[in-house]
FIMINU-553197 format. One record per residue: residue number from 1; z negated, x, y of N, C-alpha, C in turn. Coordinates in nm, 4 decimals, always signed. Layout:
<nodes>
<node n="NUM" n_zz="Z" n_xx="X" n_yy="Y" ca_zz="Z" ca_xx="X" ca_yy="Y" c_zz="Z" c_xx="X" c_yy="Y"/>
...
</nodes>
This chain:
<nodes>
<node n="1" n_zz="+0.0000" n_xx="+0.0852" n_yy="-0.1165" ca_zz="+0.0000" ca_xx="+0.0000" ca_yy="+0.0000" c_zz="+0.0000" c_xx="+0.0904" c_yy="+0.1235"/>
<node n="2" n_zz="+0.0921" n_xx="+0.0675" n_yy="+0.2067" ca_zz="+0.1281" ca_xx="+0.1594" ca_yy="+0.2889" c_zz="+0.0423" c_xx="+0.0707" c_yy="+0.4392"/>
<node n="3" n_zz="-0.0111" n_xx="+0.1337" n_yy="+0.5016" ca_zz="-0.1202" ca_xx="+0.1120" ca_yy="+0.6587" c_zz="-0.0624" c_xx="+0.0190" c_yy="+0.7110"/>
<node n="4" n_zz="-0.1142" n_xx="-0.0903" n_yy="+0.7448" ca_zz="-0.0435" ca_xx="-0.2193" ca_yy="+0.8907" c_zz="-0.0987" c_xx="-0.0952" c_yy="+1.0259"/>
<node n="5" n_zz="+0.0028" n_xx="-0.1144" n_yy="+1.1048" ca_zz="-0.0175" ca_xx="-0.0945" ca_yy="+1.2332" c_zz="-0.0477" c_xx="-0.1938" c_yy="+1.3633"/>
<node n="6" n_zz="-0.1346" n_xx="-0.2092" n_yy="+1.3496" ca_zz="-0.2489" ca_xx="-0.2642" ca_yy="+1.4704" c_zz="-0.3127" c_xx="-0.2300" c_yy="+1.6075"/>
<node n="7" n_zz="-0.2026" n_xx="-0.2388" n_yy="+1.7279" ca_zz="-0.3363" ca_xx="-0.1975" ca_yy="+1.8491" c_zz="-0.4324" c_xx="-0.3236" c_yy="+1.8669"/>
<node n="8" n_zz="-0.5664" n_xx="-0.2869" n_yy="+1.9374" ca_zz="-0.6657" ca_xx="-0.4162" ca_yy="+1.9254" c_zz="-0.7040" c_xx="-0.3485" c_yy="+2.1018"/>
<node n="9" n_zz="-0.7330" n_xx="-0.4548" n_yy="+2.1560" ca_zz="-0.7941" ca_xx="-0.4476" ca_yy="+2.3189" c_zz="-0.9589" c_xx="-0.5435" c_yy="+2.2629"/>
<node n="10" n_zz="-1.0491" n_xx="-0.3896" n_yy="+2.3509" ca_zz="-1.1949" ca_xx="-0.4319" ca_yy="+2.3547" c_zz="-1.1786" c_xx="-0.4060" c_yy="+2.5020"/>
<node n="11" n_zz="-1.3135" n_xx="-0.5796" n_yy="+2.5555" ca_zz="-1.3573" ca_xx="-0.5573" ca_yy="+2.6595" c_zz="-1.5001" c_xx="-0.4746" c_yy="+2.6389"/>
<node n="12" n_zz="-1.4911" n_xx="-0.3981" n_yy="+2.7431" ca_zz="-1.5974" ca_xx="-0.3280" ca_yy="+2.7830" c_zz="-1.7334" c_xx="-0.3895" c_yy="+2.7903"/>
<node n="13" n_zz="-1.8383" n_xx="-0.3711" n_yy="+2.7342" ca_zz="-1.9639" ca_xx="-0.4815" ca_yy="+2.7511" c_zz="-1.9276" c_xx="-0.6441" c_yy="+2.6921"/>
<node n="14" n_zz="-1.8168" n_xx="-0.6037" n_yy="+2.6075" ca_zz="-1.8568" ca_xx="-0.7458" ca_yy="+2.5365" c_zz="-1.8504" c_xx="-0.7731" c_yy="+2.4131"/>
<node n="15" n_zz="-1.8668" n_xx="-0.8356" n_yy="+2.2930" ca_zz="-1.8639" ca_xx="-0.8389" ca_yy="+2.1118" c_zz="-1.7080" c_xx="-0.8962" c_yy="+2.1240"/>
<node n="16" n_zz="-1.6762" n_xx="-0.7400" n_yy="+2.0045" ca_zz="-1.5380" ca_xx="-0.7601" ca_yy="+1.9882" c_zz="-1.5681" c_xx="-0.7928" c_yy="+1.7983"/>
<node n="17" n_zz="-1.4688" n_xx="-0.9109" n_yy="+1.7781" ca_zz="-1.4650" ca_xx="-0.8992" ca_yy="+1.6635" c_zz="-1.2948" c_xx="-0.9096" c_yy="+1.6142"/>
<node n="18" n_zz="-1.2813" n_xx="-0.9122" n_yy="+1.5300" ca_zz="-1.1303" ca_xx="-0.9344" ca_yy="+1.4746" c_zz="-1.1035" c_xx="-0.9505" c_yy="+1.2840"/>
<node n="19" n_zz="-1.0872" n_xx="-0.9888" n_yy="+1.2319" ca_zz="-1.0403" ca_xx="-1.0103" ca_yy="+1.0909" c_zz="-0.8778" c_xx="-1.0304" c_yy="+1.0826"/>
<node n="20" n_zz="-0.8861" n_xx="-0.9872" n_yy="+0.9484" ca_zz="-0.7901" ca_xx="-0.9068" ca_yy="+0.8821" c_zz="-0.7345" c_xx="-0.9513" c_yy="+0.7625"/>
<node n="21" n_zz="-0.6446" n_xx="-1.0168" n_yy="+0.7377" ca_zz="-0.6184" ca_xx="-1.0818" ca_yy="+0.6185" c_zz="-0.5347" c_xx="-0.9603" c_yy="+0.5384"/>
<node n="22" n_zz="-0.5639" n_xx="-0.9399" n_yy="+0.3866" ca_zz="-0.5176" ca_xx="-0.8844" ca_yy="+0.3153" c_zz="-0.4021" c_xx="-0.8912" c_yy="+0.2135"/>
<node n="23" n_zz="-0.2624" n_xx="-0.8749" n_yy="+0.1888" ca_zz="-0.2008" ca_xx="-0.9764" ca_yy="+0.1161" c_zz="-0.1504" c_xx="-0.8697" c_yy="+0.0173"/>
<node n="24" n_zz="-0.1256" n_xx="-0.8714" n_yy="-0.1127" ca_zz="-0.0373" ca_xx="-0.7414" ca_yy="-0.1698" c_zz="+0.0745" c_xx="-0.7690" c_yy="-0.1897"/>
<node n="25" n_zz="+0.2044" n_xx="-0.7012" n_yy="-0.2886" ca_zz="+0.3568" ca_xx="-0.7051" ca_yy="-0.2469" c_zz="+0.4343" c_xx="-0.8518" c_yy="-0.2421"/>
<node n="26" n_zz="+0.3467" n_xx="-0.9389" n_yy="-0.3237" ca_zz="+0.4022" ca_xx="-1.0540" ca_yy="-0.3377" c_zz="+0.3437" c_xx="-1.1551" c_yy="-0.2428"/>
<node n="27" n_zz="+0.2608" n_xx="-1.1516" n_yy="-0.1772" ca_zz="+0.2310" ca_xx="-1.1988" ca_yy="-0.0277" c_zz="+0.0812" c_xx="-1.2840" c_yy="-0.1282"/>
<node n="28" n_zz="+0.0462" n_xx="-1.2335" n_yy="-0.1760" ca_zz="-0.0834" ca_xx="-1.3244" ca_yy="-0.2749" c_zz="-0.2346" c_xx="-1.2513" c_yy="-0.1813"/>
<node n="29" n_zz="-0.3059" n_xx="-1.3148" n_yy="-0.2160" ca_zz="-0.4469" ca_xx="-1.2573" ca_yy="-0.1630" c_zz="-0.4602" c_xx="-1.1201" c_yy="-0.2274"/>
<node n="30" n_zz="-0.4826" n_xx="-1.0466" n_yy="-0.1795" ca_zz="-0.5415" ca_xx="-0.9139" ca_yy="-0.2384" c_zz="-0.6631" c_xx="-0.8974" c_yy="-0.3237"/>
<node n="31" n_zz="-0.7098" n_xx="-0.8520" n_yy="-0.4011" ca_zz="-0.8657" ca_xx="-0.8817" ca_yy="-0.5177" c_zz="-0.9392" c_xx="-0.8002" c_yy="-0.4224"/>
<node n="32" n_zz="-1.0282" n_xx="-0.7935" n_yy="-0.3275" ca_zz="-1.1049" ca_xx="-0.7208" ca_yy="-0.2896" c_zz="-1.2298" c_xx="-0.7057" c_yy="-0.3423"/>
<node n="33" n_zz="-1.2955" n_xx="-0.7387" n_yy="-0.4760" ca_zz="-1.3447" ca_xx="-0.7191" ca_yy="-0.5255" c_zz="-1.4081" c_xx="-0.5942" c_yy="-0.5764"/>
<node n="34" n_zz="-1.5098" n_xx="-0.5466" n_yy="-0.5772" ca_zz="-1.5800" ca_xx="-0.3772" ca_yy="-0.5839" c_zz="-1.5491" c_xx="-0.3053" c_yy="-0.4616"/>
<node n="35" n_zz="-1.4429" n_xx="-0.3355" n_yy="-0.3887" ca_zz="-1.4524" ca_xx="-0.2732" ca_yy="-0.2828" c_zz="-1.5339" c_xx="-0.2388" c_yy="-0.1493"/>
<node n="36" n_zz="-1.5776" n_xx="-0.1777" n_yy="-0.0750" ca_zz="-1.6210" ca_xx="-0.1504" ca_yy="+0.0654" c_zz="-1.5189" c_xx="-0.1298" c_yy="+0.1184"/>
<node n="37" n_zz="-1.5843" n_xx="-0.1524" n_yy="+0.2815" ca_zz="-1.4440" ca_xx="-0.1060" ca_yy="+0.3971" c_zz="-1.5186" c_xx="-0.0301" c_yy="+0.5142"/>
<node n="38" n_zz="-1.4736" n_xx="+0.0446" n_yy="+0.5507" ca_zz="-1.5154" ca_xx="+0.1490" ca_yy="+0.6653" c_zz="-1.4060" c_xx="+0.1511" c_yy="+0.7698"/>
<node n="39" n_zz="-1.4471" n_xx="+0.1706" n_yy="+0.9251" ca_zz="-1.3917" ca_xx="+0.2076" ca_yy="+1.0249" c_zz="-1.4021" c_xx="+0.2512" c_yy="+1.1350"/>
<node n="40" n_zz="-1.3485" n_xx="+0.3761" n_yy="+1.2294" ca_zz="-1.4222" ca_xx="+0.4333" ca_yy="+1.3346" c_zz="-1.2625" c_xx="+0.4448" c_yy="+1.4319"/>
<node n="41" n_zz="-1.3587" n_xx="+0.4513" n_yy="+1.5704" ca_zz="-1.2401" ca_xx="+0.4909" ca_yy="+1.6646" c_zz="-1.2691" c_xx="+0.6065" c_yy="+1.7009"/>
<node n="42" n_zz="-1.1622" n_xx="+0.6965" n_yy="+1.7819" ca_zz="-1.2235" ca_xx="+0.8520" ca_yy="+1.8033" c_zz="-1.1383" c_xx="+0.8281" c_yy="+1.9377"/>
<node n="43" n_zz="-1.1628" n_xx="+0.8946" n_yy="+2.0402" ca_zz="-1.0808" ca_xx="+0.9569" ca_yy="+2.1471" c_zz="-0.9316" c_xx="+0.9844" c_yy="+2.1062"/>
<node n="44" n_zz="-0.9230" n_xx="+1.0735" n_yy="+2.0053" ca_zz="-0.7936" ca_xx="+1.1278" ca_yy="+1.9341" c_zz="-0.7661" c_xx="+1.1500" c_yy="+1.8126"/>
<node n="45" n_zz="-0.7223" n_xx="+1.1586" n_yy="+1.7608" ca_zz="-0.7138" ca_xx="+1.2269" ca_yy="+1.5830" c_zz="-0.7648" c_xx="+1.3029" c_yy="+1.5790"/>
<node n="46" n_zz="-0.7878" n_xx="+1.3853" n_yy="+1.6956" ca_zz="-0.8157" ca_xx="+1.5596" ca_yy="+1.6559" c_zz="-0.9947" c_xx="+1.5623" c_yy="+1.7111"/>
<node n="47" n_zz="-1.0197" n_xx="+1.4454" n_yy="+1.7887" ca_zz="-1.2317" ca_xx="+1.4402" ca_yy="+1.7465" c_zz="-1.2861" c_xx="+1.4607" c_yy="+1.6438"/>
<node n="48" n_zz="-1.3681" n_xx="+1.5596" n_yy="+1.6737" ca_zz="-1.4937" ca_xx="+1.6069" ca_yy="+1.6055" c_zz="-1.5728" c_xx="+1.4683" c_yy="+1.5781"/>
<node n="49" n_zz="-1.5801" n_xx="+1.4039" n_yy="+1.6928" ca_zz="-1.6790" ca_xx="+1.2769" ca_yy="+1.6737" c_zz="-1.6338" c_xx="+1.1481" c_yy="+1.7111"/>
<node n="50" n_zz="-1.6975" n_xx="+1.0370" n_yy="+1.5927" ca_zz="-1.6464" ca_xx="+0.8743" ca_yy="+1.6275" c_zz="-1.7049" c_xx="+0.8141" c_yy="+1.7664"/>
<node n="51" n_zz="-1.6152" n_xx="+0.7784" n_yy="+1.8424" ca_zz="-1.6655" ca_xx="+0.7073" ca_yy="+1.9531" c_zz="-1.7115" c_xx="+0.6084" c_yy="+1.9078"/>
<node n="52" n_zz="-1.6764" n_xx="+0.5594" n_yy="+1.7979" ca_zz="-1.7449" ca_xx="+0.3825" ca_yy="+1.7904" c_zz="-1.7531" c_xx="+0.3800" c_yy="+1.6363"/>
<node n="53" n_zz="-1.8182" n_xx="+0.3057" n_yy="+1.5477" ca_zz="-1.8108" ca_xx="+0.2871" ca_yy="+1.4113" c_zz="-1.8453" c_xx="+0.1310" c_yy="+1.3985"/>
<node n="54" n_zz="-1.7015" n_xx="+0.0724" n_yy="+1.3621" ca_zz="-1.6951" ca_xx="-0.0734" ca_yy="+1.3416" c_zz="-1.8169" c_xx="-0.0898" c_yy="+1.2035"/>
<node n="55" n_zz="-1.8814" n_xx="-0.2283" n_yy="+1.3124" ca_zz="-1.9880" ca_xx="-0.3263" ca_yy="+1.1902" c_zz="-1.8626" c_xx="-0.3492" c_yy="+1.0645"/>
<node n="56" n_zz="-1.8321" n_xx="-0.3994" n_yy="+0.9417" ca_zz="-1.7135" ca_xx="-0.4375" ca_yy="+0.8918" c_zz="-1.7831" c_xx="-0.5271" c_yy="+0.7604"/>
<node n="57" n_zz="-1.6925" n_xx="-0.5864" n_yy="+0.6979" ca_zz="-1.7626" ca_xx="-0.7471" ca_yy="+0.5795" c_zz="-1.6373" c_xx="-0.7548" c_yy="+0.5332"/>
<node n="58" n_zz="-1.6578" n_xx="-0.7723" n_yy="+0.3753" ca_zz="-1.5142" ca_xx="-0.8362" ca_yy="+0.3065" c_zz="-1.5772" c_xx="-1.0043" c_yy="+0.2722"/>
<node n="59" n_zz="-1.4236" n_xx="-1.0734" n_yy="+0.3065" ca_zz="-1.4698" ca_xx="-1.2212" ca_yy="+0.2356" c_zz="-1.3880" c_xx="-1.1717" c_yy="+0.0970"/>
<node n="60" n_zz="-1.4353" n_xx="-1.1875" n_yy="-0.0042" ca_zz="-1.2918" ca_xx="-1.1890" ca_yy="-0.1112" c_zz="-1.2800" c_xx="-1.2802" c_yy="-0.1913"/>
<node n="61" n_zz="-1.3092" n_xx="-1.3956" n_yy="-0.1010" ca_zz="-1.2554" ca_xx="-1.5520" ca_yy="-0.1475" c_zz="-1.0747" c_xx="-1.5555" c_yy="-0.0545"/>
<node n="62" n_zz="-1.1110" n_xx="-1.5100" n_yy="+0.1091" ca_zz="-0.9932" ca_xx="-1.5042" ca_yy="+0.1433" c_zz="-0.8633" c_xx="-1.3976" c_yy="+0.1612"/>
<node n="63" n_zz="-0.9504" n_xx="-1.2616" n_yy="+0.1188" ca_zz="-0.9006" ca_xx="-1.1315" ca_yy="+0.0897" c_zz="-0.8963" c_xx="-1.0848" c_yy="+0.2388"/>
<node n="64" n_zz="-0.9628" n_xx="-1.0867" n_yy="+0.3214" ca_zz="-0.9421" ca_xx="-1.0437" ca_yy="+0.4617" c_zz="-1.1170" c_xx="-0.9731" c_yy="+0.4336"/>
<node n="65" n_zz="-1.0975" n_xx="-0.8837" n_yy="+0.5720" ca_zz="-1.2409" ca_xx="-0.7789" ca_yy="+0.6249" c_zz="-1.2236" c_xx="-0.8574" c_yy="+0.7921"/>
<node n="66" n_zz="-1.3691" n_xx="-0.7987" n_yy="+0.8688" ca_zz="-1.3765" ca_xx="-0.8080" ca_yy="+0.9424" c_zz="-1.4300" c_xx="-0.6950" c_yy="+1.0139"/>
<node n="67" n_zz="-1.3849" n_xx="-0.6254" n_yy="+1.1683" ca_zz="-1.4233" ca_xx="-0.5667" ca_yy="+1.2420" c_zz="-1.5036" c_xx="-0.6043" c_yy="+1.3065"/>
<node n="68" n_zz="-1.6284" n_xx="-0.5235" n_yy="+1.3533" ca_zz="-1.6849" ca_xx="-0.5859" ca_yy="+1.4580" c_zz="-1.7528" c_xx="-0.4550" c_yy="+1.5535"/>
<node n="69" n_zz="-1.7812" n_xx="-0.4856" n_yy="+1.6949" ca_zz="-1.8508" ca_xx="-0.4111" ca_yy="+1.7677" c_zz="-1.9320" c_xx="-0.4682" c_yy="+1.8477"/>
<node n="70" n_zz="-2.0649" n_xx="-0.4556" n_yy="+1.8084" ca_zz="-2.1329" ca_xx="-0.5293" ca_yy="+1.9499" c_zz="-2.1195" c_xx="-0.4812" c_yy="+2.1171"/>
<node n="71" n_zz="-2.1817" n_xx="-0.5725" n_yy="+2.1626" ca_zz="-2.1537" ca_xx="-0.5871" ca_yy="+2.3072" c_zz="-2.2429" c_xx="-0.4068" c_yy="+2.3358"/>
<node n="72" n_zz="-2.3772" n_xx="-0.4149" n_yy="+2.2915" ca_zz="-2.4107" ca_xx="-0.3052" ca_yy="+2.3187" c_zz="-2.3216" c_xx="-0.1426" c_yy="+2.2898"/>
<node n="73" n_zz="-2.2628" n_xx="-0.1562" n_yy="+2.2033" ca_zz="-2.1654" ca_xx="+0.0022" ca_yy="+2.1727" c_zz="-2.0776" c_xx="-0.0542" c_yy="+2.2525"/>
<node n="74" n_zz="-1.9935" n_xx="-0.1582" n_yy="+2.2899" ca_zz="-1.9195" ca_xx="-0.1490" ca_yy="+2.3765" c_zz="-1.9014" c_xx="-0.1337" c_yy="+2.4949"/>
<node n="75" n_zz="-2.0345" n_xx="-0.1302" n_yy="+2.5246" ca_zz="-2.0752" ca_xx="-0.1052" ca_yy="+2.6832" c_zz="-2.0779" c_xx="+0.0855" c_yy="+2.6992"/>
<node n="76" n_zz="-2.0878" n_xx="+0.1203" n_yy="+2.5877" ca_zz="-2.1274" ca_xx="+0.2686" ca_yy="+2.5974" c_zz="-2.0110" c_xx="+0.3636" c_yy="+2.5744"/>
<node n="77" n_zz="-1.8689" n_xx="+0.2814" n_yy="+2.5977" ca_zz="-1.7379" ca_xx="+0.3736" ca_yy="+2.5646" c_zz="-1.6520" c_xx="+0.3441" c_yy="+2.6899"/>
<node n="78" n_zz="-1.6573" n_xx="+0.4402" n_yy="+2.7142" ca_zz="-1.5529" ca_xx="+0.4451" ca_yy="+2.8844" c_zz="-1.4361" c_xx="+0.4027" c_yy="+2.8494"/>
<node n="79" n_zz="-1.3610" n_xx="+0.3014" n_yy="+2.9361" ca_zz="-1.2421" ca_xx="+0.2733" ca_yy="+2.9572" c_zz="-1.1439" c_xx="+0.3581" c_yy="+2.9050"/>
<node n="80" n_zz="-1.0105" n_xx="+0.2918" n_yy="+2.8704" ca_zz="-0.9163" ca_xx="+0.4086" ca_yy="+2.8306" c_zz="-0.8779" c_xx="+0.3797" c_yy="+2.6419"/>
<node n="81" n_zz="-0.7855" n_xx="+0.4553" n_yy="+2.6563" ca_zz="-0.7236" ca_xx="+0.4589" ca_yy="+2.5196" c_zz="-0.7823" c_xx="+0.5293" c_yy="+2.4004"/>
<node n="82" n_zz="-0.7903" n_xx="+0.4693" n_yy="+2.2960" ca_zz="-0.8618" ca_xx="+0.5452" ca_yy="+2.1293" c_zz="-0.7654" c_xx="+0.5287" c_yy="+2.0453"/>
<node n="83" n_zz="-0.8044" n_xx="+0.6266" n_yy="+1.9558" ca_zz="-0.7353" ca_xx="+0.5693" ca_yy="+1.7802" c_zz="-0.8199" c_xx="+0.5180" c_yy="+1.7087"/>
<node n="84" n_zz="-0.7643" n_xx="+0.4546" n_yy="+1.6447" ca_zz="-0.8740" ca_xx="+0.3570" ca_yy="+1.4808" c_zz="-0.8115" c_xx="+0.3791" c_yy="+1.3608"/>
<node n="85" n_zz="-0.8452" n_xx="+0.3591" n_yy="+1.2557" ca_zz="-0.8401" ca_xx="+0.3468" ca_yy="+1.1648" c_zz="-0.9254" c_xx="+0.2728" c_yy="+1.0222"/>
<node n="86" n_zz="-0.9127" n_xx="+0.2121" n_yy="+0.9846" ca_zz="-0.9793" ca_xx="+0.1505" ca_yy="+0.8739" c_zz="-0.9203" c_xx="+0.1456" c_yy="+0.6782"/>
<node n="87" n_zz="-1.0278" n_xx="+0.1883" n_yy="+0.6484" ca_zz="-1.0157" ca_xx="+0.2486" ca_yy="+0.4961" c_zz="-1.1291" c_xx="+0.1669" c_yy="+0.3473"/>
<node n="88" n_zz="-1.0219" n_xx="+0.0877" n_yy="+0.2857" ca_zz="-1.1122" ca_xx="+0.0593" ca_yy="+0.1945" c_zz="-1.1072" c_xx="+0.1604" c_yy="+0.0370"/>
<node n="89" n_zz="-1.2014" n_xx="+0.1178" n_yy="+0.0035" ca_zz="-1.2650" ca_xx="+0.1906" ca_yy="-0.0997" c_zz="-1.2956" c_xx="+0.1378" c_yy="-0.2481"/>
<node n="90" n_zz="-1.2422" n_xx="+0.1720" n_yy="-0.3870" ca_zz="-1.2433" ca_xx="+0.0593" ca_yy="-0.4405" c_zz="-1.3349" c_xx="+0.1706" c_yy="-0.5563"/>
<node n="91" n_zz="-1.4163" n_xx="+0.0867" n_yy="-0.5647" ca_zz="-1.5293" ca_xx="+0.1795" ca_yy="-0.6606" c_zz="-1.5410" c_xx="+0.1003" c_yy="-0.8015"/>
<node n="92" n_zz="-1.4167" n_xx="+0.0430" n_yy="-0.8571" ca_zz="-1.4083" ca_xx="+0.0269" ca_yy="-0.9949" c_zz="-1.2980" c_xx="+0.1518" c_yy="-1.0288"/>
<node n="93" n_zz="-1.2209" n_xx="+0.2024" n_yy="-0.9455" ca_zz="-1.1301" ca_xx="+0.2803" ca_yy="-0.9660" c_zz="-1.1692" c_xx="+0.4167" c_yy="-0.8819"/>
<node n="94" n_zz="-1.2814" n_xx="+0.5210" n_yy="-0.9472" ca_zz="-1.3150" ca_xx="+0.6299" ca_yy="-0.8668" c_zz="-1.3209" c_xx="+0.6801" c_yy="-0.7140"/>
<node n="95" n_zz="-1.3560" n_xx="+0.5526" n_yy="-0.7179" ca_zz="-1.3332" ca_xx="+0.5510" ca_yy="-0.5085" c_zz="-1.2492" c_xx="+0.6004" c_yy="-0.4614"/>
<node n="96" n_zz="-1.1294" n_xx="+0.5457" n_yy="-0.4982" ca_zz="-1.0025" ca_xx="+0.5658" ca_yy="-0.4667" c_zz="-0.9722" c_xx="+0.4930" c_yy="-0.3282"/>
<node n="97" n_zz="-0.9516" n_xx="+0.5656" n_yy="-0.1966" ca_zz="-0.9460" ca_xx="+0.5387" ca_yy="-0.0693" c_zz="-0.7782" c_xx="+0.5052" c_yy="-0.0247"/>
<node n="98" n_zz="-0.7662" n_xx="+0.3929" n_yy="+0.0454" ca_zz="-0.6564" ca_xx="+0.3605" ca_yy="+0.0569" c_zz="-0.6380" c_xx="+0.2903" c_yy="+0.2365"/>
<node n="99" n_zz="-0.5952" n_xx="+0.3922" n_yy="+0.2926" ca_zz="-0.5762" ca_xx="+0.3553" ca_yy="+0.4681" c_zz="-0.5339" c_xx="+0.2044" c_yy="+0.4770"/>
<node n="100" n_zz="-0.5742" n_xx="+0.0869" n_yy="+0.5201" ca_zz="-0.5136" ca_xx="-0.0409" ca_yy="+0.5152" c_zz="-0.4514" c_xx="-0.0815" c_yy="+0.7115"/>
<node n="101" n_zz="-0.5468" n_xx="+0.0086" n_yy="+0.7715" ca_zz="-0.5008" ca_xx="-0.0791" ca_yy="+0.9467" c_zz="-0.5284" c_xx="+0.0962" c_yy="+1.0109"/>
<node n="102" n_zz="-0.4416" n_xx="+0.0874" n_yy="+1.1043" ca_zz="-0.4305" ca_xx="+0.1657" ca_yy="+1.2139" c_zz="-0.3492" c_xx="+0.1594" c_yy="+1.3377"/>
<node n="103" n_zz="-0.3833" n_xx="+0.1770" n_yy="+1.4657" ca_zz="-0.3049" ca_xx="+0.2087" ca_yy="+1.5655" c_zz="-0.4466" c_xx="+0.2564" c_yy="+1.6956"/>
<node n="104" n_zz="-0.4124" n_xx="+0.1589" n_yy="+1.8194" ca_zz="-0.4590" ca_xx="+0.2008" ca_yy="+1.9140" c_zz="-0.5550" c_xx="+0.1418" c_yy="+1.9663"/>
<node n="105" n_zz="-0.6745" n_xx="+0.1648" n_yy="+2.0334" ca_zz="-0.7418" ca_xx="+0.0667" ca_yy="+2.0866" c_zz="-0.7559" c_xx="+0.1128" c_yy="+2.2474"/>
<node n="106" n_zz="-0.7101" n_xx="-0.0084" n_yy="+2.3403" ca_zz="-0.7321" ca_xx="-0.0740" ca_yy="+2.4495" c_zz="-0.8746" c_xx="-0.0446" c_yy="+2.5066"/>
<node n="107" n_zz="-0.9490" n_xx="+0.0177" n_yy="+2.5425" ca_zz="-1.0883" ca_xx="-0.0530" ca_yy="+2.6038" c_zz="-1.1075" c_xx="-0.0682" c_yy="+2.7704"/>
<node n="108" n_zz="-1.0473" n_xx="-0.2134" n_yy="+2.8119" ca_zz="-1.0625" ca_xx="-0.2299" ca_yy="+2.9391" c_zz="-1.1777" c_xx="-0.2321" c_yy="+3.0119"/>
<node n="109" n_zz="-1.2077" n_xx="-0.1825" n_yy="+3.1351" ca_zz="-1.3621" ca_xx="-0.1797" ca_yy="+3.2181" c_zz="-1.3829" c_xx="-0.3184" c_yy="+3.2425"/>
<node n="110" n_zz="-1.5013" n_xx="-0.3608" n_yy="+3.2432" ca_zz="-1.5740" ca_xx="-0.4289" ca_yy="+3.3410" c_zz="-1.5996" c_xx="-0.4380" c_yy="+3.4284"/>
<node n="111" n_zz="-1.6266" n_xx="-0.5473" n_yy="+3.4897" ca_zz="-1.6867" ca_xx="-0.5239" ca_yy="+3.6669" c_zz="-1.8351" c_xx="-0.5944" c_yy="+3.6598"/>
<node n="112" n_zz="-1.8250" n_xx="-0.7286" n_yy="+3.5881" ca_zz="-1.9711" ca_xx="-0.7830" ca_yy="+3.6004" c_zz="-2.0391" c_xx="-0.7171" c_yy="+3.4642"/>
<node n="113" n_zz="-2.1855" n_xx="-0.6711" n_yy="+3.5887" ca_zz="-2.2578" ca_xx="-0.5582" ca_yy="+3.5021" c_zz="-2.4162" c_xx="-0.6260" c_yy="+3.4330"/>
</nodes>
């Protein structure tokens, strides 16, 4: 399964969430079953360190995850452009890691503080 490409816009100081429906080649729900999902944004590819580390939840009744960031980490990342990425993990099959979403993230400023 080759990465969806996704930019996502967070407001600054506010709960961003977003979900993710999963489908495999034949457009069917995906088994997300045994799996975890992980995800971080960085400044660049090339950070040492995650600016943000998405909250994240599988339903795998509907085969989708969910991102999330509270209002508080979002208040604490300056305006401006990131990368993301998100990676599930399927621990019936040797935690075999498989990139599912990536692109850019948006984080517009605030004014009311």
């Amino acid at each position: 399964m080759a990465a969806a490409y996704q930019n996502l816009l967070v407001e600054q100081g506010t709960t961003f969430t977003t979900t993710i429906a999963i489908d495999n080649a034949y457009g069917d729900i995906y088994d997300l079953s045994g799996y975890t999902v992980s995800g971080q944004i960085r400044k660049s590819y090339y950070s040492a360190n995650a600016t943000a580390t998405f909250v994240t939840s599988i339903n795998i009744v509907t085969g989708s995850i969910t991102l999330n960031l509270s209002s508080n980490v979002t208040s604490t990342m300056s305006a401006g452009r990131y990368v993301y990425d998100t990676v599930i993990v399927d621990t019936n099959n040797g935690y075999a890691k498989t990139r599912i979403l990536e692109g850019t993230v948006d984080v517009s400023p605030r004014v009311t503080q």
